[in-house]
N, C-alpha and C positions, 0 to 999 in steps of 0.2 A: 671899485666893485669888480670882483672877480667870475669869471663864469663859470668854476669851476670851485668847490668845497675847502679843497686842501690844494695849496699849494706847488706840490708836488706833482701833481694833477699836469697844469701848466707848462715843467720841465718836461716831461715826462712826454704830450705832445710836440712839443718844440720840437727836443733833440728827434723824434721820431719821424717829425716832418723833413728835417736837417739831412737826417739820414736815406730818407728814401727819395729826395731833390738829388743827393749826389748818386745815389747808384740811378736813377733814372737817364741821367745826366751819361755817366760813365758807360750804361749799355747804347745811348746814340753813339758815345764815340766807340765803346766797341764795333759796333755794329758796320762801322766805316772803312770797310778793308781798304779800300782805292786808297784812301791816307794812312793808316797804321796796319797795315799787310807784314805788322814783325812779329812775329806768333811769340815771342818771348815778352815782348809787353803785352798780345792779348791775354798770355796765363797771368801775369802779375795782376792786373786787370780783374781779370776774374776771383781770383784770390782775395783783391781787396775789394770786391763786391759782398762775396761771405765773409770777410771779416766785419765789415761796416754791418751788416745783417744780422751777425752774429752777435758782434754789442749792443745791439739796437734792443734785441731782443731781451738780453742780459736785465742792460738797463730798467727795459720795460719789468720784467719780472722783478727786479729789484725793488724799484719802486712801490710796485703794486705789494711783495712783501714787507715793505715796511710802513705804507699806510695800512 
């Protein structure tokens, strides 16, 4: 028994729970200058924070377009 209609439903939370654990995750440890004070990983950092955002969102719309 599912909690949700369509299946896709389901992925569709997951992966967006998935996604926003890791960038949650990734701004503590940006946020850590005493330990990663190398401004060249914090732009990486950053960068893969809007990309992970960035698919998330994708994702989401995709979904939602094709149920």
């Amino acid at each position: 028994m599912e909690p949700f209609e369509h299946k896709f439903e389901n992925y569709k939370i997951i992966a967006t729970e998935i996604s926003v654990s890791f960038n949650t995750f990734s701004f503590i440890v940006y946020s850590e200058n005493e330990i990663f004070n190398n401004s060249d990983f914090s732009n990486k950092l950053g960068w893969l924070n809007i990309l992970i955002f960035s698919i998330s969102l994708t994702f989401s719309l995709a979904l939602d377009s094709y149920s």
